[in-house]
N, C-alpha and C positions, 0 to 999 in steps of 0.2 A: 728209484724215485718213490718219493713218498706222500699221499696224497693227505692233503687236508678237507677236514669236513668244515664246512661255514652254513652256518645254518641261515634264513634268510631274513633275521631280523638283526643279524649280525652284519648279514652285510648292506643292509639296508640301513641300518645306523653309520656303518663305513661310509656309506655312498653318500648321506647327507651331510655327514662331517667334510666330504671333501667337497661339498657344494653340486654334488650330483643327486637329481631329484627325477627318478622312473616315474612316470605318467602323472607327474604335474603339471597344472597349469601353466604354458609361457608367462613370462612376468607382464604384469598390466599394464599397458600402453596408456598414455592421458587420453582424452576424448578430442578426438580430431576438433569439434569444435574448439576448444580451449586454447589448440594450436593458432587458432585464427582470432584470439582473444577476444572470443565469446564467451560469456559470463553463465553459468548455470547454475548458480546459486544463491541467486539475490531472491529478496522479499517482495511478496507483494501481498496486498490486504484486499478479498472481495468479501463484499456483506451485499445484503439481501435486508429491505425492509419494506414492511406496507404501512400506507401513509390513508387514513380515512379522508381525504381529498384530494379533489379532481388532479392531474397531470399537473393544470392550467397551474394551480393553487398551490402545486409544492414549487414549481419552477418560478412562481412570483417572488414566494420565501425565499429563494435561494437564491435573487439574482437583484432584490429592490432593497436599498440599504436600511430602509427605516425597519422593514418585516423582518432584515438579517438581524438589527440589532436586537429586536427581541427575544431570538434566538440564542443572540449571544449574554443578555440578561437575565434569562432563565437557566441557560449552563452554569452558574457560577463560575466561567473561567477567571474574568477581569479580577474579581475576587482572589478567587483561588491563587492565582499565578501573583498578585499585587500587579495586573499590566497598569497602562492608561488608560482609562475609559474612553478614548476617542468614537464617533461617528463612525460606524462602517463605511467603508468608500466600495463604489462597484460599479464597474464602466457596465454597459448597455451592448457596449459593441465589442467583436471579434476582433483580439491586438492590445481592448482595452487592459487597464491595472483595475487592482481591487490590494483593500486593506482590511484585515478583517482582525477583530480580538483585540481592539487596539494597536494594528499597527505589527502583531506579532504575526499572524498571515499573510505574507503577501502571496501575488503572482499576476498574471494576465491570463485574458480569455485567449484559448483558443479557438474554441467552438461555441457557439449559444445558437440553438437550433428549438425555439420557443418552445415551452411543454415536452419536449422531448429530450434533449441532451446538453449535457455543458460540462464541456472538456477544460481545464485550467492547468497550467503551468502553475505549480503553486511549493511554496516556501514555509519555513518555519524560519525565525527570527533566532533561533539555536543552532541554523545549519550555515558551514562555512557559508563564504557570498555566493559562490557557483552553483552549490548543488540547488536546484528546479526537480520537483519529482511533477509528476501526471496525475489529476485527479480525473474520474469520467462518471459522469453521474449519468443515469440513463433511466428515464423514467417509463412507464407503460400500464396502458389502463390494468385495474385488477378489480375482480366482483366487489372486493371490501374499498376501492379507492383507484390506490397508485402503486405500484411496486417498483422500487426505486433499486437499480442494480450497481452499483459503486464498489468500483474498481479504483488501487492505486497503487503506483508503482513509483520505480526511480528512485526512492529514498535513501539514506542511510540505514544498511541491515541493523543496523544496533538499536533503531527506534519503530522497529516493526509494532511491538506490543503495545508500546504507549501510544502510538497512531490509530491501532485497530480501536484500545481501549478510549483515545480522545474522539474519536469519530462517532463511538456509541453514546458516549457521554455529553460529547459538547455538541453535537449536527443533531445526531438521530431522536436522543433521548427529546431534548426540548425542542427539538421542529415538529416533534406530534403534541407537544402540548400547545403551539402557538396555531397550529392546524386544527387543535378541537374544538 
């Protein structure tokens, strides 16, 4: 009998040509959640802004149509986009509707918790009929004002950046100039 020599990157090339792999890792299972069609890769947008006025004073802005619309004529959006310049619409109450940008925002309140919170179901006029994403505004005193903690979710991942970047632009930017 005659013995052969294999040396061990020979047979270690063998081994994985035939689909045998010595101390690798088992092959990766999906994430149990996914099994249960959980989602773990959607977008969400949180910023962080401070507002030189009271709580009272940014949540007025944000919730009384005449102070939105100024907001919404210092963004340039109506412009920008060519909307209609419509009236901001904005219910008072939890349940109610709001129209904002001309009509290219909607959604309804969920929460309006005075000076402190306002949670809205809220739309983009570009997004099929169904999809409603979360807006959560969350206000709280700060030595300079207000610090304003705005969270959102539920959207379409594909309009993560232009959301992050429309919220700086068209909310944040000119609701501290209507605030100064």
């Amino acid at each position: 009998m005659t013995s052969v020599a294999i040396s061990r990157r020979t047979f270690s090339l063998a081994a994985a040509t035939a689909g045998v792999a010595f101390g690798a890792a088992p092959p990766a299972r999906s994430d149990p959640a996914e099994d249960l069609g959980v989602s773990t890769d959607n977008a969400a947008i949180h910023q962080e802004v401070v507002f030189k006025a009271s709580p009272a004073r940014v949540y007025r802005a944000l919730t009384d149509p005449r102070q939105f619309d100024r907001i919404v004529v210092l963004s340039g959006a109506v412009e920008a986009m060519a909307l209609v310049n419509t009236p901001a619409e904005i219910s008072p109450a939890p349940g109610g509707a709001f129209a904002l940008f001309g009509g290219y925002i909607t959604g309804r309140q969920l929460e309006l918790l005075p000076d402190t919170r306002l949670v809205q179901a809220w739309r983009s006029a570009g997004w099929p009929p169904h999809i409603y994403s979360i807006a959560r505004f969350e206000l709280t005193e700060h030595p300079d004002g207000t610090k304003l903690l705005f969270d959102h979710t539920g959207f379409p991942n594909s309009d993560a950046a232009s959301l992050a970047t429309g919220w700086r632009e068209h909310y944040w930017e000119p609701l501290a100039k209507v605030l100064s």
